[in-house]
MMTF fields as JSON, N, C-alpha, C and O atoms, coordinates in Angstrom:
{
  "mmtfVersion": "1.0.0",
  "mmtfProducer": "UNKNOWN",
  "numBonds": 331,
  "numAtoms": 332,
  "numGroups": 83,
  "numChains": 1,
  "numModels": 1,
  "chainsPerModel": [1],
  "groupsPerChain": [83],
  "chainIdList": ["A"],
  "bondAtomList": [4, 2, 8, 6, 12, 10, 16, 14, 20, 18, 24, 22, 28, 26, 32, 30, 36, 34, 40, 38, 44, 42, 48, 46, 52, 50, 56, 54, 60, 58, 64, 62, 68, 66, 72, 70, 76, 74, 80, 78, 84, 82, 88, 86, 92, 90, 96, 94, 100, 98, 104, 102, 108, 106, 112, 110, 116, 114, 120, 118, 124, 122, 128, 126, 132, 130, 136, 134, 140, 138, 144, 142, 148, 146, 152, 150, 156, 154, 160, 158, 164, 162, 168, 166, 172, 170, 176, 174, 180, 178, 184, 182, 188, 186, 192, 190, 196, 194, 200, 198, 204, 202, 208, 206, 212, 210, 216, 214, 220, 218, 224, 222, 228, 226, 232, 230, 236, 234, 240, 238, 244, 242, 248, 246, 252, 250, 256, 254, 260, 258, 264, 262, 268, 266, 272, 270, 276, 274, 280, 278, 284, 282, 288, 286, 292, 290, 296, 294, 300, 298, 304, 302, 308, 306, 312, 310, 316, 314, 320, 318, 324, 322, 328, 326],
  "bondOrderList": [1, 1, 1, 1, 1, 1, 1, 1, 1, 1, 1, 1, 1, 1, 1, 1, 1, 1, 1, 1, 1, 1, 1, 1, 1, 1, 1, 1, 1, 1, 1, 1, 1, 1, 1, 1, 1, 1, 1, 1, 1, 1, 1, 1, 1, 1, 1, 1, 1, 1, 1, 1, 1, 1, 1, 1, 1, 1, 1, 1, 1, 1, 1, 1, 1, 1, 1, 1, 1, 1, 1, 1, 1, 1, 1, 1, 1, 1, 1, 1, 1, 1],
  "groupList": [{"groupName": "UNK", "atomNameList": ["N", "CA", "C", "O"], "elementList": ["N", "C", "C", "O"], "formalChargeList": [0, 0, 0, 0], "bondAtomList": [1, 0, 2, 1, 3, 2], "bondOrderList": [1, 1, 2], "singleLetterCode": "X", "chemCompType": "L-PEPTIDE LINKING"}],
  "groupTypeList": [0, 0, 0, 0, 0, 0, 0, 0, 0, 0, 0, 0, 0, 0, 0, 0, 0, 0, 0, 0, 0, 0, 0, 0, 0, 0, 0, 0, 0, 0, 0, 0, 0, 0, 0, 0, 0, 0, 0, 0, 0, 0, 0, 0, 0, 0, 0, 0, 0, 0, 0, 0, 0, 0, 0, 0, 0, 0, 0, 0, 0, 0, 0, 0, 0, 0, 0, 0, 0, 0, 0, 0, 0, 0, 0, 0, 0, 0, 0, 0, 0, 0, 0],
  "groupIdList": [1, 2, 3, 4, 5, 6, 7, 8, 9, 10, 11, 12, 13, 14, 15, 16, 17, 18, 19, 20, 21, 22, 23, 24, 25, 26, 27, 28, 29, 30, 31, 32, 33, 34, 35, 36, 37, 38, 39, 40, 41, 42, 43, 44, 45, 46, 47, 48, 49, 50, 51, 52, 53, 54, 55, 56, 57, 58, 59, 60, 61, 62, 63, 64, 65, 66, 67, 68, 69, 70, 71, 72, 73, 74, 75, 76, 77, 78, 79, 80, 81, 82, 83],
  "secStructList": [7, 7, 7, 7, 3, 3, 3, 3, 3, 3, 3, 7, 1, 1, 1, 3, 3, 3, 3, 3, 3, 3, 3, 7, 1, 1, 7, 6, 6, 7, 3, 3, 3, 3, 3, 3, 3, 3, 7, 1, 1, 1, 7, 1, 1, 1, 7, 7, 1, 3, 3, 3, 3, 7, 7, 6, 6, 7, 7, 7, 1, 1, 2, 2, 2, 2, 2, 2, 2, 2, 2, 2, 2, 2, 2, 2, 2, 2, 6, 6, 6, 6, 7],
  "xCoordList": [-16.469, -16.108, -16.183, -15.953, -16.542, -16.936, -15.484, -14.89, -14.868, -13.796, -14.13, -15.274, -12.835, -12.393, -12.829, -13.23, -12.587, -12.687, -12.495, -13.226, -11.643, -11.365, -11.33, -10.953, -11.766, -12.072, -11.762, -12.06, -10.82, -9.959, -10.915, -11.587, -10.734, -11.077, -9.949, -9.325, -9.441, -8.338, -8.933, -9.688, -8.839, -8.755, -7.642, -6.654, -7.371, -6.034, -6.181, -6.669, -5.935, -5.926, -7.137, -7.304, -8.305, -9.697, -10.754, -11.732, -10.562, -11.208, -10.842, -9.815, -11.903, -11.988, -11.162, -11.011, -10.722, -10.046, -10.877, -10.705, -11.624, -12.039, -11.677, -12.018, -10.842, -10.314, -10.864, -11.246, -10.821, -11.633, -10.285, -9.552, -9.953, -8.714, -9.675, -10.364, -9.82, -10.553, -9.678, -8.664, -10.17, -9.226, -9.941, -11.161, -8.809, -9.273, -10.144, -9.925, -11.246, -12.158, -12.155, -12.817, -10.75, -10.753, -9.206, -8.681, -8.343, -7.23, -7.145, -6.271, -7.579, -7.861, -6.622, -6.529, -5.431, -4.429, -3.254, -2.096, -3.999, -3.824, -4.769, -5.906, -4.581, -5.716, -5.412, -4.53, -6.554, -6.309, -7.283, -7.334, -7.887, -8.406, -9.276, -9.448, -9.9, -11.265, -10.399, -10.116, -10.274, -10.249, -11.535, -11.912, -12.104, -12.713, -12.526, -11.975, -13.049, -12.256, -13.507, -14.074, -13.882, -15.286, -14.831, -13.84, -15.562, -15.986, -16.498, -17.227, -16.328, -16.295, -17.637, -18.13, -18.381, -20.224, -20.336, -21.108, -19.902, -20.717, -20.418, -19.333, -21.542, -21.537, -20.679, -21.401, -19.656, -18.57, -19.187, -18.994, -19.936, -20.808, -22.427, -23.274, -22.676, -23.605, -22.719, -22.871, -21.488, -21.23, -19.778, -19.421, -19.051, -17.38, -16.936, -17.399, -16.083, -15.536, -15.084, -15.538, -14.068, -13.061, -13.086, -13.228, -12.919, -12.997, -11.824, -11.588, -11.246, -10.341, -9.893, -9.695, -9.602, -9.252, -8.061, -7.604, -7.252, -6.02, -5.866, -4.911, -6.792, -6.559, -6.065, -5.277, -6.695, -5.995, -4.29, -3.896, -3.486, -2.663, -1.411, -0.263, -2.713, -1.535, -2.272, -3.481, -1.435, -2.277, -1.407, -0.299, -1.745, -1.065, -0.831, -1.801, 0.04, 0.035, -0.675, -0.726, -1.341, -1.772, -2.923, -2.781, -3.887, -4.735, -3.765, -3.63, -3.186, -2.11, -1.936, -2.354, -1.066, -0.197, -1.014, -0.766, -2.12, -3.101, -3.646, -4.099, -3.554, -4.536, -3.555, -3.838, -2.496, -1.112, -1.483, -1.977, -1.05, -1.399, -2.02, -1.824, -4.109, -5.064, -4.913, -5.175, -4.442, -4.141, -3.341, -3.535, -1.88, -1.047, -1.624, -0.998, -2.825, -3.056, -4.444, -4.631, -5.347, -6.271, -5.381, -5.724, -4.156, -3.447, -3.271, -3.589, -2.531, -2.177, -3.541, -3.315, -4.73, -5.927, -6.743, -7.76, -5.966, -6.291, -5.389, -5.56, -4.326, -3.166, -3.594, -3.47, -4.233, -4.411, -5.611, -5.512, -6.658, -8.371, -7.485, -7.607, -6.354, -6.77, -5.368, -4.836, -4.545, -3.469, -3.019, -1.831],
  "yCoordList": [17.415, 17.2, 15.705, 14.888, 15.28, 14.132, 13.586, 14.373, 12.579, 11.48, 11.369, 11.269, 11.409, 11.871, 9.866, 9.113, 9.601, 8.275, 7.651, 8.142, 6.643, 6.574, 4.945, 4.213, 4.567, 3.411, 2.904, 3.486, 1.21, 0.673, -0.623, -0.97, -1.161, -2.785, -2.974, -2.139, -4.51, -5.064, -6.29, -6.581, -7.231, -8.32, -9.006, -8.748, -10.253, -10.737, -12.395, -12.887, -13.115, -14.589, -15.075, -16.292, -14.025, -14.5, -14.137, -14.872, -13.234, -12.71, -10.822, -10.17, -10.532, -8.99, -8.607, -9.352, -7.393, -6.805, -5.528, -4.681, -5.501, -4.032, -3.439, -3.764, -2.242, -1.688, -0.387, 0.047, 0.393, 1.42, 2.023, 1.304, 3.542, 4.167, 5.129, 5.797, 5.303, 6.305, 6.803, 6.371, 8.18, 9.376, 9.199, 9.145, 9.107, 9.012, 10.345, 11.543, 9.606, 10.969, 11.879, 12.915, 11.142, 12.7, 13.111, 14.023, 12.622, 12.924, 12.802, 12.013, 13.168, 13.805, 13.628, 12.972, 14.011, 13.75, 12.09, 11.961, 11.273, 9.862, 9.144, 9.607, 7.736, 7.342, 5.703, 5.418, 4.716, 3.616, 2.534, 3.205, 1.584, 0.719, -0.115, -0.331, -0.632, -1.722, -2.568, -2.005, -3.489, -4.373, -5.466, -5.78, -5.958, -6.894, -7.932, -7.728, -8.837, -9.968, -10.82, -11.294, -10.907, -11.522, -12.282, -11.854, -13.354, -13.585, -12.739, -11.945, -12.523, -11.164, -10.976, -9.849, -12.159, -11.754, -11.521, -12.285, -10.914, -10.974, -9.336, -8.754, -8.915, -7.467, -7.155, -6.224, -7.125, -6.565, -5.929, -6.121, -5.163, -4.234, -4.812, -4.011, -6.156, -7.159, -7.835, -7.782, -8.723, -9.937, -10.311, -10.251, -10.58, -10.341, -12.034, -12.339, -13.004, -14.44, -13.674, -14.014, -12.34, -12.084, -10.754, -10.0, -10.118, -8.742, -8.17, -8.911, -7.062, -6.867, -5.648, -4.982, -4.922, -3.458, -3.278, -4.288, -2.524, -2.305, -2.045, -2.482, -1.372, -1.557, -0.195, 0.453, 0.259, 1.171, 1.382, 2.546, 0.519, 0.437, 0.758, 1.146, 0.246, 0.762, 2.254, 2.443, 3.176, 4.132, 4.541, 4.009, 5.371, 5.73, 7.001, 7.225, 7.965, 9.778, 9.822, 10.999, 8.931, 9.71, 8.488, 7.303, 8.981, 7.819, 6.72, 5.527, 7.466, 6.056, 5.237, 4.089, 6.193, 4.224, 3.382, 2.228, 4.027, 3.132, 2.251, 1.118, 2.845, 1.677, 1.159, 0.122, 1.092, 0.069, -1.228, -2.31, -0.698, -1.676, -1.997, -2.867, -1.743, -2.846, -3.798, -4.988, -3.24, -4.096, -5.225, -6.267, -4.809, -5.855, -6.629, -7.68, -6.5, -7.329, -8.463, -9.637, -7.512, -8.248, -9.685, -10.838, -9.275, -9.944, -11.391, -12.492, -10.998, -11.927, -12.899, -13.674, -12.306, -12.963, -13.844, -14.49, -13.735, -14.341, -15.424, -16.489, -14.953, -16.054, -17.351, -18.531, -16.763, -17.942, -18.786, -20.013, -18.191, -18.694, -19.619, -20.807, -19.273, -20.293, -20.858, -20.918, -21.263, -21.722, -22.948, -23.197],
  "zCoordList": [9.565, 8.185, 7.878, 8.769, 6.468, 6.174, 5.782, 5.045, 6.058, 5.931, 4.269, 3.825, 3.399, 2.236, 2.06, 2.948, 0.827, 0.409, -0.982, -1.843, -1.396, -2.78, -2.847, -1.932, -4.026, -4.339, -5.437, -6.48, -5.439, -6.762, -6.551, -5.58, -7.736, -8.125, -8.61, -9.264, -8.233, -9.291, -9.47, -8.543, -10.477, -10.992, -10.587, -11.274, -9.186, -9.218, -9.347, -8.329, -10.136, -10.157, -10.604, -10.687, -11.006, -11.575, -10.05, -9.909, -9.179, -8.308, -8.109, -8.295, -7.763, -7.453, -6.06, -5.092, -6.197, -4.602, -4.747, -5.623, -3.962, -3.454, -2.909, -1.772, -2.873, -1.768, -2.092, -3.179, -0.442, -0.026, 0.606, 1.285, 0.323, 1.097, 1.659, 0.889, 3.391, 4.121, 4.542, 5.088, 4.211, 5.458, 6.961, 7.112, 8.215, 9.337, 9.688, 9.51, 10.275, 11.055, 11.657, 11.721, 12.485, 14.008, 13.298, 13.938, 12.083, 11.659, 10.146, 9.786, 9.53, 7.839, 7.5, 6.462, 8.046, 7.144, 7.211, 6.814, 7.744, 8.074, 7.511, 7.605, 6.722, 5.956, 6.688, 7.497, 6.04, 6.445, 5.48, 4.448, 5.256, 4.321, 5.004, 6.204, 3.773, 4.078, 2.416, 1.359, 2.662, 1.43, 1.582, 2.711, 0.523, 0.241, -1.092, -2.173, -0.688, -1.994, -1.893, -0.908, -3.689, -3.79, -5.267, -5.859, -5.783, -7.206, -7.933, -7.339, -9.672, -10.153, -10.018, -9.964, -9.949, -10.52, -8.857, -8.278, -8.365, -7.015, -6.295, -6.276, -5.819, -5.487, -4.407, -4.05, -3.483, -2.506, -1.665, -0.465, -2.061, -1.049, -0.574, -0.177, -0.67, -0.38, 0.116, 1.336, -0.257, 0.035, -0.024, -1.201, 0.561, 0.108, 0.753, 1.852, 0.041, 0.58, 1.423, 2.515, 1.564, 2.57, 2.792, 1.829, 4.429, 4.273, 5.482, 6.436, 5.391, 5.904, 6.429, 5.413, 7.429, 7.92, 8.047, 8.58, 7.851, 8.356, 9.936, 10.578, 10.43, 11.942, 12.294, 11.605, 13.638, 14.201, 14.259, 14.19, 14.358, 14.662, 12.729, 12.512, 11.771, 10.579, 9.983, 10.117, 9.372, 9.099, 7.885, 7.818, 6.967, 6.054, 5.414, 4.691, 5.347, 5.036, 3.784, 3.425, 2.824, 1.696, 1.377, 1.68, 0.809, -0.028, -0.703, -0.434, -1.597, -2.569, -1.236, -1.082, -0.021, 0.358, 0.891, 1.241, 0.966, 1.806, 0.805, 0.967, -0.122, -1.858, -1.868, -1.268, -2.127, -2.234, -1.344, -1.662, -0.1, 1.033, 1.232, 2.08, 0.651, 0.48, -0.396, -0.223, -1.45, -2.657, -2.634, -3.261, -1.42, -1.324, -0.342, -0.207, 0.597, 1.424, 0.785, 1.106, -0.303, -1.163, -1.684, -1.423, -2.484, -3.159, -2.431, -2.88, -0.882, -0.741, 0.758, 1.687, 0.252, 1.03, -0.144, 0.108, -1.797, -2.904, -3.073, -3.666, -2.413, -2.722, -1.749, -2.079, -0.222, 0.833, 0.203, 0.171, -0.261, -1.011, -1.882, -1.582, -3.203, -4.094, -3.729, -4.838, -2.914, -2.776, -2.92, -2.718]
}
């Protein structure tokens, strides 16, 4: 079975957060993230200033908490860029 997948843009501080919530492969009902953080004119899926996994080790029971927690980690990989 193909790993479920959902996808947000936010606008935070005048840069994009891409985040990607994947359902795990060998565990469908555990999810986990890809964030990316780019300038708005610039494609994410070519080219990202910053890119990021949550890691084996964080995982999350639903798509939402996992978009939460890219989002809060986009946020604050925007906060380190323009600090």
């Amino acid at each position: 079975m193909k790993p479920e997948q959902t996808r947000r843009t936010e606008n935070y501080k005048g840069m994009h957060i891409h985040v990607d919530a994947l359902s795990r492969k060998h565990d469908p009902c555990r999810w986990d993230y890809i964030v990316r953080v780019a300038q708005p004119v610039v494609d994410a899926n070519i080219v990202a200033e910053l890119a990021a996994r949550a890691g084996d080790e964080d995982d999350y029971g639903d798509a939402e908490q996992a978009m939460a927690a890219g989002l809060k980690r986009g946020q604050a990989m925007v906060d380190r860029l323009t600090g």
